[in-house]
N, C-alpha and C positions, 0 to 999 in steps of 0.2 A: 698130889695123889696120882700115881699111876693109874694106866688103863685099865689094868689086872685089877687093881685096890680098889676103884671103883666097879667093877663088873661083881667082885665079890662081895663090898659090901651093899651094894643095889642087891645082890641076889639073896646074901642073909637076910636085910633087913626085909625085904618081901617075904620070904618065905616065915620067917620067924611073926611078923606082922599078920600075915595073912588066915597063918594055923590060929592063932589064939585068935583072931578078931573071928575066923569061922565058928571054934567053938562058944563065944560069949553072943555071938548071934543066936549061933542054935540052942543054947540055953535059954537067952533072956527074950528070944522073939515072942514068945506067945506068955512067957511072964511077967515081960514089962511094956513092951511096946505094942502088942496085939491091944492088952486093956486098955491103956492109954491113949492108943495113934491108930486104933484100928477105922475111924470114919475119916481118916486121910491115906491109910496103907493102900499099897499097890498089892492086888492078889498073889503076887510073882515080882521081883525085886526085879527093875532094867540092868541089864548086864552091860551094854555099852556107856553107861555115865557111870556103874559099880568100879568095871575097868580103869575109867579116866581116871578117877578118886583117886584108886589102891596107885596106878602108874606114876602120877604128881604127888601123892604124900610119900609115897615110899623117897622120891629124889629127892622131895624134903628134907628126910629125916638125914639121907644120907650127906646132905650139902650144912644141913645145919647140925647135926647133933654129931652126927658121926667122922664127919672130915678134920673137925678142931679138934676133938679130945682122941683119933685116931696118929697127931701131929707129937703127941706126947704118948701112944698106945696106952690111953688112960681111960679104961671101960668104965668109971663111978662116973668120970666125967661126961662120957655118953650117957649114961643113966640119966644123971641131973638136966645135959642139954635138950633129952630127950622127950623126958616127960615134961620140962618148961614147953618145949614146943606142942608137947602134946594138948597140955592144958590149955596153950594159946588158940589153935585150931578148933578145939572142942568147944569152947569157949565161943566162941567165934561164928559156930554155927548154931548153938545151941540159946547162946542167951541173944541171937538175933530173931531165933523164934521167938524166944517169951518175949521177945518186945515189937513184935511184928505179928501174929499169929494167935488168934482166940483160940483160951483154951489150953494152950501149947502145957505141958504138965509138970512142974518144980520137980517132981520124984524122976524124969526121963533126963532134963538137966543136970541135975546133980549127980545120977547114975555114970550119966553118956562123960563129966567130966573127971570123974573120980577112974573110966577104962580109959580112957583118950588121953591122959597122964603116964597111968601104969601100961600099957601095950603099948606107948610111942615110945616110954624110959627103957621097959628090956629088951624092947626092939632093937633100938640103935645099941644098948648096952649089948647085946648078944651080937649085932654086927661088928663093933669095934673091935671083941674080943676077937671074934671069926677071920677079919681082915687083915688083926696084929699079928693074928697066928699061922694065917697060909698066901696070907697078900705079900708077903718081902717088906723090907725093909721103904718108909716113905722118901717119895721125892719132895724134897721142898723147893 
């Protein structure tokens, strides 16, 4: 992968990641996670660990989902790599709560695993296709 091809898929997959995780925030904050998480929520979300998050999953997605099925420009294939990884990561933080944390709520698990899936598969899937189509041609 060129420097380009990754500069452009780091940029799609940010931006594409970012827009839909904003709006499923601003939808589901106060309909899923206020009820649930509100005697653990912060009044106001920290922006510098918000940052770290979005900066390392994004290179995630693009090192893992997006760089192998971008080797064949084969966007289903980012799809499927994508949301595996999703799932993993969600997964990941989500049933370490229920097994670490009173209370932690089966309906916020299963929500947070079933977008952490679908937002990490059209992520990368919208990257791949983005990087096939104005990234040139891959270096191997």
């Amino acid at each position: 992968m060129t420097f380009r091809q990754f500069a452009i898929a780091y940029g799609a997959t940010a931006a594409v990641f970012l827009t839909l995780d904003a709006i499923w925030l601003s939808l589901m904050a106060d309909r899923l996670y206020r009820p649930a998480l509100d005697h653990i929520m912060l009044e106001r979300f920290a922006l510098a660990p918000a940052i770290g998050f979005y900066a390392i999953y994004v290179l995630g997605v693009v090192v893992f989902a997006v760089t192998p099925a971008l080797r064949q420009r084969n966007w289903p294939a980012a799809l499927g790599l994508g949301a595996l990884l999703g799932l993993v990561a969600y997964a990941t933080y989500d049933l370490t709560n229920q097994a670490t944390l009173k209370g932690w709520p089966w309906p916020v698990t299963l929500a947070d695993l079933c977008w952490g899936t679908a937002v990490t598969g059209v992520s990368a899937a919208a990257a791949c296709w983005t990087t096939a189509r104005w990234g040139g041609r891959a270096a191997d």
